[in-house]
VOTIKE-979687 format. One line per 8 residues: number of its first residue (from 1); their letters; for each residue z, x, y of N, C-alpha, C. Coordinates in steps of 0.001 Angstrom, whole numbers, plus 500000, padded with zeros to 6 digits. Layout:
BEGIN
NUM = a = Z:X:Y:Z:X:Y:Z:X:Y | ... .
***
This chain:
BEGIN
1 = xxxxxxxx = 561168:309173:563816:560358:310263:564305:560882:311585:563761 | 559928:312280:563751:560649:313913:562921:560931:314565:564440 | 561568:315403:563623:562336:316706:564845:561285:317586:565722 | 560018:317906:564913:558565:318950:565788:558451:317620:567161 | 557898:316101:566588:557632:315322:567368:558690:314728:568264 | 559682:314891:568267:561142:315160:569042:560883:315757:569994 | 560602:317515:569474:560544:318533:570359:559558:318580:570864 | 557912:318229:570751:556786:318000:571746:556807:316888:572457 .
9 = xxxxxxxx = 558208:315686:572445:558101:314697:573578:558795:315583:574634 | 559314:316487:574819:560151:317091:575524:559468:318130:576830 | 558367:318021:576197:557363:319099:577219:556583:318240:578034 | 556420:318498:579558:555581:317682:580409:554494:318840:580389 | 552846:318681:580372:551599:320052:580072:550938:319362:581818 | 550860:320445:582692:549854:320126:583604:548841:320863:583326 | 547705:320925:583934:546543:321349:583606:546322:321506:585043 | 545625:322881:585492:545249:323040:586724:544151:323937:587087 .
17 = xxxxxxxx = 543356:323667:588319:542229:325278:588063:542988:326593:589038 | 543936:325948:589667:544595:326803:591106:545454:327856:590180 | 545196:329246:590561:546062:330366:590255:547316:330413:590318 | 548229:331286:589737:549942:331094:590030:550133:331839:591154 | 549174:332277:592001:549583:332298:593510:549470:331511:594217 | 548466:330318:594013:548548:329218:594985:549360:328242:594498 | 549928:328143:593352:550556:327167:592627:551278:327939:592044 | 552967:327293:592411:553971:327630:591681:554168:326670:590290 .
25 = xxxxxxxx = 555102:327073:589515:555527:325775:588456:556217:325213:589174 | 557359:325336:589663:558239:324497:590475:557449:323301:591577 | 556392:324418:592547:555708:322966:593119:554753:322072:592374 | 554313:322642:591032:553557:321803:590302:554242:320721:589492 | 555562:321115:589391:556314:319761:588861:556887:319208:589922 | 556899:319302:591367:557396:318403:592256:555700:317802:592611 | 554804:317841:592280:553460:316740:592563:552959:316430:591501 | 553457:316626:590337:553747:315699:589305:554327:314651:589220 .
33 = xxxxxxxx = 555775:314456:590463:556441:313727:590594:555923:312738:591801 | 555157:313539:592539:554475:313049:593804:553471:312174:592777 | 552967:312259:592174:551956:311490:590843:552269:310163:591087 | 553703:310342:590300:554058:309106:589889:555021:308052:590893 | 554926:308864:592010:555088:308068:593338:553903:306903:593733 | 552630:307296:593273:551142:306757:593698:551261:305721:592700 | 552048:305801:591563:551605:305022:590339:552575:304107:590564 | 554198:304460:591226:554615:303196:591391:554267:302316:592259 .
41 = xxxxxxxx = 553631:303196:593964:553056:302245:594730:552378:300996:593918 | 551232:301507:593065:550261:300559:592442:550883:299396:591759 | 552210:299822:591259:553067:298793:590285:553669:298124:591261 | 553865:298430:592808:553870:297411:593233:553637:296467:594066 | 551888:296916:594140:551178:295618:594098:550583:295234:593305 | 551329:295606:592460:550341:294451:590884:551878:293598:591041 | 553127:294117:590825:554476:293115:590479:554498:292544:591581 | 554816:292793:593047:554736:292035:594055:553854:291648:594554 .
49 = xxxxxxxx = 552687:291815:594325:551970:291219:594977:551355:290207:593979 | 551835:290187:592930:551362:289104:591616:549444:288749:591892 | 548837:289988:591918:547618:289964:591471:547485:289744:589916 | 548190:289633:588977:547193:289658:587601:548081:287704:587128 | 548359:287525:588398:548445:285680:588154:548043:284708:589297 | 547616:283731:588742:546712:282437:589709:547050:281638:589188 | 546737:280345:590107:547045:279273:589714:545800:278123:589377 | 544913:278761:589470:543826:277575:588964:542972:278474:587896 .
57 = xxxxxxxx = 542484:277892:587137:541085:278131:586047:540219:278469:586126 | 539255:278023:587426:538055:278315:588242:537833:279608:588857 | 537222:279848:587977:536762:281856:588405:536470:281872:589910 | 535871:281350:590539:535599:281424:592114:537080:281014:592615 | 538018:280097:592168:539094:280229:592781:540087:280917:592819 | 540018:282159:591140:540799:282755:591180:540182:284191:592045 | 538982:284612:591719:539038:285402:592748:539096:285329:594219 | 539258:284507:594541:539311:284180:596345:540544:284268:596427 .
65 = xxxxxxxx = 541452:283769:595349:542958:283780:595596:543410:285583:594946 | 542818:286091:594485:543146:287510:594140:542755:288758:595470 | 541350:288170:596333:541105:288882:597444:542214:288202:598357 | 542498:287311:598291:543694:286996:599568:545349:287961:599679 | 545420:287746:598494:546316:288830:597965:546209:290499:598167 | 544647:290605:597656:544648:291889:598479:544970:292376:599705 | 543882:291060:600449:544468:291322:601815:545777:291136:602224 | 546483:290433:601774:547931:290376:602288:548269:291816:601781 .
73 = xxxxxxxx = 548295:292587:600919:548659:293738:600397:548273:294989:601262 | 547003:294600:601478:546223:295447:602977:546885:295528:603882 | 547153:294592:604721:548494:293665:605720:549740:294694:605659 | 549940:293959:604447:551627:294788:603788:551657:296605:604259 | 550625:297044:603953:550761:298512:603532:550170:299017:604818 | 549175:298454:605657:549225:298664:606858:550516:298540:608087 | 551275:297864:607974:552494:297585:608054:553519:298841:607736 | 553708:299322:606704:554116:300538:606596:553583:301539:607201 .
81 = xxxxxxxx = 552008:301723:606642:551364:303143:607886:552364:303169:609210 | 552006:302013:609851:552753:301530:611375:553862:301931:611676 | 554764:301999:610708:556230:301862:610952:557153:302752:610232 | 556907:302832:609104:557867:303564:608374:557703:304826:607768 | 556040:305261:607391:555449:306273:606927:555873:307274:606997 | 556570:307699:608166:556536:308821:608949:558057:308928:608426 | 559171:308169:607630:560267:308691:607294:560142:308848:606164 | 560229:310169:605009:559964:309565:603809:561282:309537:603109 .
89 = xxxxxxxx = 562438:309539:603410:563442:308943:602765:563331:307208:603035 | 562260:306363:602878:562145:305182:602643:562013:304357:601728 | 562350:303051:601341:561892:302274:599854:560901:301566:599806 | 559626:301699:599673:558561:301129:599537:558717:299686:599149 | 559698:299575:598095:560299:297928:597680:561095:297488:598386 | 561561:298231:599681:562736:297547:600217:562214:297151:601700 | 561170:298125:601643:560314:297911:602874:559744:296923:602668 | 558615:296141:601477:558005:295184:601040:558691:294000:601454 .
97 = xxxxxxxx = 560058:294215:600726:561231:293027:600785:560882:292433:602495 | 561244:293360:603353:561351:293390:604969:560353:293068:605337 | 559204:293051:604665:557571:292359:605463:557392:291339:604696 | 557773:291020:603646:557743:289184:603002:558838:288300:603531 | 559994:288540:603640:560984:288041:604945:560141:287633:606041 | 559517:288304:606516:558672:288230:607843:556928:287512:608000 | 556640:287550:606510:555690:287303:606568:555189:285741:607139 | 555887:284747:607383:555841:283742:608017:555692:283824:609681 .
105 = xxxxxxxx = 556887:284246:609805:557148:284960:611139:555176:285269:611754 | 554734:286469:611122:553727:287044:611556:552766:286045:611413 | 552533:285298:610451:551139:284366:610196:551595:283525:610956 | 552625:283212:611969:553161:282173:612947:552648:282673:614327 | 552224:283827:614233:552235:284507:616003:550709:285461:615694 | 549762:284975:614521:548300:285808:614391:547518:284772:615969 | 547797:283859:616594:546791:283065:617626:547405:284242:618738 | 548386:284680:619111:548544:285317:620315:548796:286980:619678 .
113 = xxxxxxxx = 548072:288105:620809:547926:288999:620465:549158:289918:621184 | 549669:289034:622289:550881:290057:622722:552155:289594:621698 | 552311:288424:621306:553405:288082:620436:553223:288641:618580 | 552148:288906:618269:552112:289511:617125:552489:291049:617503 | 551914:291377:618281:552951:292817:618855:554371:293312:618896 | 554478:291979:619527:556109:291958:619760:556542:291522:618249 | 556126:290926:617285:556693:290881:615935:556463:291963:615523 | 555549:292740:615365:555544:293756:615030:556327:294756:614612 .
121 = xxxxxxxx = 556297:295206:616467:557912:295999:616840:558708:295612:616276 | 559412:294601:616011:560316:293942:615045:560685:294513:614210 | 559210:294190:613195:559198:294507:611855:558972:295831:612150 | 558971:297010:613065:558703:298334:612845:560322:298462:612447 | 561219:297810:613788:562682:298834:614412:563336:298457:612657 | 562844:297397:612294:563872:297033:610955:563588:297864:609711 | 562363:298395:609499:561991:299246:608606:562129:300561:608715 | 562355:300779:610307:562884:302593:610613:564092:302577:610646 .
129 = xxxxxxxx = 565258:301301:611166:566693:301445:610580:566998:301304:609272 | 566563:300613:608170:567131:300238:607248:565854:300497:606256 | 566287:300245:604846:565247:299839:603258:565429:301634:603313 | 566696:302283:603232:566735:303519:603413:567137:303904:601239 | 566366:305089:600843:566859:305859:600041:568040:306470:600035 | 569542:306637:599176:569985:307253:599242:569935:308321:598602 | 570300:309647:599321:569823:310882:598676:571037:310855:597568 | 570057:311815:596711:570703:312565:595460:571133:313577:594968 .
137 = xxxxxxxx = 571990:314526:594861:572669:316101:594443:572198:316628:593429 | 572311:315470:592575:572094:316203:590930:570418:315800:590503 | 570236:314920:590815:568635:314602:589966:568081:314156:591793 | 567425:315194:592708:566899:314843:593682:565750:314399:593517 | 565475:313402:594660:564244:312547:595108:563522:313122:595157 | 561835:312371:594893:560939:313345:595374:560723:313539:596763 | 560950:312513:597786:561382:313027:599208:562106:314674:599568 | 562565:314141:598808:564007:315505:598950:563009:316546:598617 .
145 = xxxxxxxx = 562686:316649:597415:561983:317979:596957:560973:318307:597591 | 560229:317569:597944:558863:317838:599321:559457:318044:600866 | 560225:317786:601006:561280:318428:602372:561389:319646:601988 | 561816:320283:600580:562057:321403:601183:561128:322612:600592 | 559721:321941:600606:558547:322567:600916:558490:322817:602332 | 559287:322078:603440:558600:322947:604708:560275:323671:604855 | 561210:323692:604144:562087:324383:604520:562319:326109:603803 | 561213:326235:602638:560653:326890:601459:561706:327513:600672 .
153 = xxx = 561934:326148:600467:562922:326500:599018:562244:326381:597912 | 561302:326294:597497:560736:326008:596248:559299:327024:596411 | 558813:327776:597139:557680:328441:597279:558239:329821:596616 .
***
């Protein structure tokens, strides 16, 4: 690669219609980063949730087995809303980890509606103690950096 094309991999370009009073650069490169928070969600339910593989040939079977998946993914991420959302120093993959562990558990207790509850709770207290981010000093999280939008360090 030459040295110009060196130096234009080096620039991230946002494009925006919002003025530099409603938009800083600083918060426009922390939801840039918020971006690619959405994009790893997606990566992982395509990797964990192994939607782009099946096991049979039969187009009606693979899509029935690709909507099942969704829904378990539905499941999954409803599961988070529930429980963990609300901390965002959390690991979306570590949280995942903690509801496929369980996922037996729960499809064991879907006939009774007070005992899927009580799994629930379970699976809430284990995802609000633990599947924790550790913070960072030098290259901070995007957690971190959207915290201290309400503390306005970056406005």
């Amino acid at each position: 690669m030459s040295q110009a094309r060196l130096t234009l991999a080096d620039w991230t370009i946002y494009a925006t219609n919002l003025s530099p009073g409603q938009l800083s650069v600083a918060e426009a490169l922390v939801l840039g980063r918020v971006r690619w928070q959405i994009e790893l969600l997606f990566k992982l339910w395509k990797s964990q949730g192994h939607l782009d593989r099946w096991r049979s040939t039969k187009p009606w079977r693979i899509l029935c087995e690709v909507y099942a998946k969704l829904l378990t993914l539905l499941i999954q991420h409803w599961v988070f809303l529930s429980s963990s959302w609300e901390y965002p120093d959390r690991s979306l993959s570590k949280a995942a980890q903690t509801v496929r562990k369980q996922a037996w558990y729960l499809a064991s207790v879907f006939d009774s509606a007070q005992r899927l509850i009580e799994a629930l709770r379970v699976i809430q207290r284990c995802l609000a103690a633990g599947c924790r981010i550790n913070k960072r000093r030098a290259d901070p999280h995007t957690y971190q950096l959207l915290l201290q939008f309400d503390h306005g360090g970056l406005a």
